[in-house]
N, C-alpha and C positions, 0 to 999 in steps of 0.2 A: 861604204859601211854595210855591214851583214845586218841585213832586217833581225829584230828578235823574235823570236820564235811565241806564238801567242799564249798566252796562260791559262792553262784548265782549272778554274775553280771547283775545288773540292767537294759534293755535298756529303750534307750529313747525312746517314739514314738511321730513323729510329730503327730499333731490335724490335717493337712491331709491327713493322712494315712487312714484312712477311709473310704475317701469320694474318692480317688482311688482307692483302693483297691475293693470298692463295684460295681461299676460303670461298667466293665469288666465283669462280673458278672449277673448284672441287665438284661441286652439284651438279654445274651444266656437264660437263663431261660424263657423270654416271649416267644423267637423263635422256644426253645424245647416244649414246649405248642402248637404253631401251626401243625396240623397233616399235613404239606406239608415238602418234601427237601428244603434243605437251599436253591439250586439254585432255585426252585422257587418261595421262596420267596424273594430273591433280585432281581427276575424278574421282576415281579409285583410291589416290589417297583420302580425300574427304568421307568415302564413303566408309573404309575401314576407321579411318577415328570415329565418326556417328556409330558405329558398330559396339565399338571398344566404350563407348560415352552412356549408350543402352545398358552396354550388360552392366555396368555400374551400377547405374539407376537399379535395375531389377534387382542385383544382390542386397541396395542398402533398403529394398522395398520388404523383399523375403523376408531380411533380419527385423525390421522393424514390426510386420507382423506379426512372428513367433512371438517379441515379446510382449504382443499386446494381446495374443491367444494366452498367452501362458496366467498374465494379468489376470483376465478374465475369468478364469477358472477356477482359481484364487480364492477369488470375489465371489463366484456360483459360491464356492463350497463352503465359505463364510458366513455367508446369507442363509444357507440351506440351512443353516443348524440351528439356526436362532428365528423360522418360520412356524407359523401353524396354522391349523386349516385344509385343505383340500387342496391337494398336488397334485398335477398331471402325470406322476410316474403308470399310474394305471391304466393310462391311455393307451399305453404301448407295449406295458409289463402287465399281463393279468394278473402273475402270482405276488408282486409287489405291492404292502400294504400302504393303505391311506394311514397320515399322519396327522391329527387332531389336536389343539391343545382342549383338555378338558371337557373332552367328549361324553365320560362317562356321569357329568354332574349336567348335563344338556338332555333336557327333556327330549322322547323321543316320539310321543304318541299315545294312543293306548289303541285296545282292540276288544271289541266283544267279539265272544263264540258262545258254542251251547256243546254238551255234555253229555249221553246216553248212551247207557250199557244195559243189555238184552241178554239177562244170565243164561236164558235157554237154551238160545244160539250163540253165546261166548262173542257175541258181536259191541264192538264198539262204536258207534256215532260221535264223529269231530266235527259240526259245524262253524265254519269260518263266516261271521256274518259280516259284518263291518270293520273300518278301523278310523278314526279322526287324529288332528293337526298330528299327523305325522310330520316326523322331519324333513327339512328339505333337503335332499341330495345331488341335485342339478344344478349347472350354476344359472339356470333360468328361476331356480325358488320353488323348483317343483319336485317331484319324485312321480318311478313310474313303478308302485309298489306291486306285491304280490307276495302269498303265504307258502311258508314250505312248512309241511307238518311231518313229523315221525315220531316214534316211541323209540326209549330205550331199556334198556340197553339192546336189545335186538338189532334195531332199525331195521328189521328186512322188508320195509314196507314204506318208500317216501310220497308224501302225496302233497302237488303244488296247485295253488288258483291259477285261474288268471292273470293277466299282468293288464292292471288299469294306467291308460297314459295320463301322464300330466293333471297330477293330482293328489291331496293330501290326504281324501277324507271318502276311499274306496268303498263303494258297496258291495262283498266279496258275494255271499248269500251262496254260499259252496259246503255240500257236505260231504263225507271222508268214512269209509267205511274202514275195521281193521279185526280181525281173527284173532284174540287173544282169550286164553283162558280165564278163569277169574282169577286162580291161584299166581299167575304170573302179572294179572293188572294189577296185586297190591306192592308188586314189586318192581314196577315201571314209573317211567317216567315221561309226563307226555310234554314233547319239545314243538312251539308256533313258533318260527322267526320271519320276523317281514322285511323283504327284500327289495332292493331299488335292483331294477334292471338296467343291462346294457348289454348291447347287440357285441359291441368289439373288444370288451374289458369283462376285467372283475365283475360280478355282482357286487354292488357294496348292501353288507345286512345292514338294516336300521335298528331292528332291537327286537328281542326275544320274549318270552313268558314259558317259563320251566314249571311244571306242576306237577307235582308228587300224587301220584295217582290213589295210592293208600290211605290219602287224608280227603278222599272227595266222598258226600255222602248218595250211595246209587238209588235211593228210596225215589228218588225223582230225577226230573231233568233238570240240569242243569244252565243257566244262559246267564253271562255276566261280565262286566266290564274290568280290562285290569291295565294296569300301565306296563308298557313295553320295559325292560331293561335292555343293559349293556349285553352285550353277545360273551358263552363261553368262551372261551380261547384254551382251553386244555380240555375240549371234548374227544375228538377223534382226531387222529396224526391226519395231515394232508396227505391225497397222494400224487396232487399235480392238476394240471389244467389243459388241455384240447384243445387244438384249433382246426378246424374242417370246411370243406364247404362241400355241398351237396347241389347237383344237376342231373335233370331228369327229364329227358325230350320224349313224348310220349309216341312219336310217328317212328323211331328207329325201336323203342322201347330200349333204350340204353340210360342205366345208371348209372354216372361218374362221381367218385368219393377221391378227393385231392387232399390227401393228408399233410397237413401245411406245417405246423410245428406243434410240440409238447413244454410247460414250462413246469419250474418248480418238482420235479419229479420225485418220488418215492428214493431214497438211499438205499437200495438193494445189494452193495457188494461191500466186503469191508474197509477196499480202499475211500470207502465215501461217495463211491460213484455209478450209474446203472451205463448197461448198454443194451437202451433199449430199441422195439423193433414196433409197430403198431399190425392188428392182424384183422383184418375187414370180413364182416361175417354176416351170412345171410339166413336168417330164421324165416319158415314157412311151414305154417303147419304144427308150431312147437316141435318144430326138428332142424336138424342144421342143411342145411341147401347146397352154399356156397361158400367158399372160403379162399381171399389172396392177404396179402402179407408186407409189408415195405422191408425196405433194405434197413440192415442192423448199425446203428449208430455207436461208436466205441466211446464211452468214457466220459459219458455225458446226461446232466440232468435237465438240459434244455435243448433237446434234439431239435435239427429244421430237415426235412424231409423234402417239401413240395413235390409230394409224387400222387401222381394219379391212377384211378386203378377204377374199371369198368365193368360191369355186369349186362347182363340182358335179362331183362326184365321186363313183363306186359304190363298192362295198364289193369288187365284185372292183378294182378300178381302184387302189384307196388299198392295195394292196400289192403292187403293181408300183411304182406312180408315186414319183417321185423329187421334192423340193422343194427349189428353189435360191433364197435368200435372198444378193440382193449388193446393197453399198453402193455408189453412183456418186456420182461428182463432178461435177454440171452446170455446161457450157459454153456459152455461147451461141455463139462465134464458131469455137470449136475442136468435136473430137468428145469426146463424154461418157468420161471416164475412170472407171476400174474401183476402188476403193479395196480391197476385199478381199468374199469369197463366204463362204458355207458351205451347206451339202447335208444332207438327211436323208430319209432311207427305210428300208424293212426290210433294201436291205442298206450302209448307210452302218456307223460303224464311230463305240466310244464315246461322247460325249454326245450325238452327233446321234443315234445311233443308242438312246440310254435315254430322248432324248425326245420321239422316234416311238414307241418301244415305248407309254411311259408316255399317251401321247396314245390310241394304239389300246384301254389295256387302263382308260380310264374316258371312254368316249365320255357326250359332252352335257357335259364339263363342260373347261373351258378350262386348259389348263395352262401356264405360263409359265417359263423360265429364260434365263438369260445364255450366249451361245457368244462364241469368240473369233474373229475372222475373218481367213482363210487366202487364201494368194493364188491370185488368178486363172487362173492357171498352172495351180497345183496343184490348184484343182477342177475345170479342164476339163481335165485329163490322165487325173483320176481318172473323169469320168464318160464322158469318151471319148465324146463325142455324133455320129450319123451328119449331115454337112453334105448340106445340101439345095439344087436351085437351083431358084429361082421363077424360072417366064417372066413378063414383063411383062403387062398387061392380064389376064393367067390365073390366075386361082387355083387353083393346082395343082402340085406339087413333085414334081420326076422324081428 
């Protein structure tokens, strides 16, 4: 009998059999391709996913910021509108007004002075004696007052006290000499406003006393108490505000004036806008000395400069010499306009004059504050410079 032949049973194979079986498969093959150990190739992958896994994180951290800057500010500008009181914008911005509510119904103080006119001599006497519970304008509840006095409408003549620290109830005992005819006294106006100082801001005024000079009786002298008011605000156009520091090493005899920035500036073109240039100037003698100049800013009413600019100057020299500090307006096709000056020396007269003091009594080291600047008029009346005439080709002034 022929043996039977044995019987192959059939299997089944699922249709996914395949596509598992190869898959297993697949990976090692590419990874036996790469000429590295397998550790570091799963390195390098872990390392690119932690990669991929970061910047995630950082983009949803970005986006979540932005929108909680944007919140915020929102929120600032929400709050701002419906505040009042004393804001810090002055701290940073000099020509940026303080915001009050109902400031102008808040007592401010009062102040006695005294009164004489010398018809002889056409001379005036402003005594500045006292002032009490002045306001307070620190947030310590204090003020560091002091008086600026001028007539008007001339003003070519400002004259300021001292500035008492930390205090309400100043004993000024200051008096103020001024050249007026009689015929122009009954047509003046004599202007006291008391000032809170600050070295890096704004002055903030505390409050005024305006007195119509025409109604005062000259048969005698005058001394008497009156209550401060609210400050004009439609007296004189601004024409901006200074910022400088002044250093003065007495062993090289070098003077450095670092003209820092200008805010608020005078509107001098018609597009709205000045391009100004600041021009540094040395009086000696009521004649001009020295003169340099910074570079001209385009199209702008808060120029920043920080440029410095040096002189030589002795030790007897820097207490005679006078410093004049003006803002101009450059033109190219017209002549350069004046926007407003200010002056300082040993005899200029309060801030100019505490920050000449302050500069002479810590030489080698730089000192900076904000002035306000006064017009052109009014610092060359005040310094009264003798005119020169230069011959052509000669240098030489008769």
């Amino acid at each position: 009998m022929k043996p039977n032949p044995p019987r192959i049973k059939p299997t089944k194979t699922s249709p996914h059999t395949n596509s598992t079986t190869a898959a297993p498969g697949f990976l090692p093959s590419i990874l036996d391709k790469i000429p590295l150990p397998r550790w570091a190739i799963y390195t390098i992958i872990a390392a690119i996913i932690l990669l991929v896994l970061i910047c995630v994180v950082c983009c949803c951290v970005k986006c979540c910021c932005k929108k909680k800057k944007k919140r915020k500010k929102v929120e600032h500008k929400i709050s701002m509108k419906g505040m009042s009181g004393t804001t810090t914008t002055a701290l940073v911005q000099p020509g940026a007004e303080d915001v009050e509510g109902g400031s102008a119904n808040q007592p401010r103080g009062k102040l006695q002075y005294s009164l004489e006119f010398n018809a002889s001599r056409s001379e005036l006497l402003v005594g500045i004696k006292e002032a009490a519970s002045l306001k307070a304008m620190d947030s310590g509840g204090s003020s560091d007052p002091y008086v600026k006095v001028y007539i008007l409408p001339s003003k070519t003549k400002t004259c300021e006290t001292k500035v008492f620290r930390k205090t309400l109830n100043p004993a000024f005992n200051e008096q103020f000499k001024y050249q007026i005819p009689q015929k122009e006294l009954v047509e003046s106006t004599l202007v006291m406003q008391v000032y809170d100082f600050n070295r890096f801001s704004k002055h903030d005024i505390i409050g005024e006393i305006r007195m119509n000079l025409s109604t005062v009786d000259w048969n005698h002298v005058i001394e008497e108490w009156s209550d401060l008011s609210e400050a004009s605000k439609n007296e004189q156009e601004h024409l901006g505000d200074i910022c400088f520091s002044l250093r003065y090493v007495p062993t090289s005899s070098k003077l450095t004036v670092i003209i820092l920035e200008a805010k608020n500036l005078k509107k001098m073109d018609h597009d709205g806008f000045s391009d100004p240039y600041v021009k540094v100037q040395l009086i000696l003698d009521k004649k001009k000395w020295k003169k340099k100049k910074t570079s001209v800013k385009k199209q702008t009413l808060n120029p920043y400069f920080n440029e410095s600019i040096t002189f030589e100057v002795s030790f007897e020299q820097i207490q005679k010499v006078q410093l004049v500090i003006s803002v101009w307006d450059h033109d190219k096709m017209t002549k350069n306009d004046a926007i407003g000056k200010i002056y300082l020396g040993c005899d200029a007269t309060g801030n100019q004059l505490r920050h000449w003091a302050d500069m002479l009594s810590n030489p080698r080291k730089p000192v900076a504050q904000w002035h306000t600047l006064l017009s052109a008029e009014q610092v060359d009346t005040t310094l009264a410079l003798k005119h020169t005439i230069k011959i052509p080709f000669i240098n030489k002034a008769f």
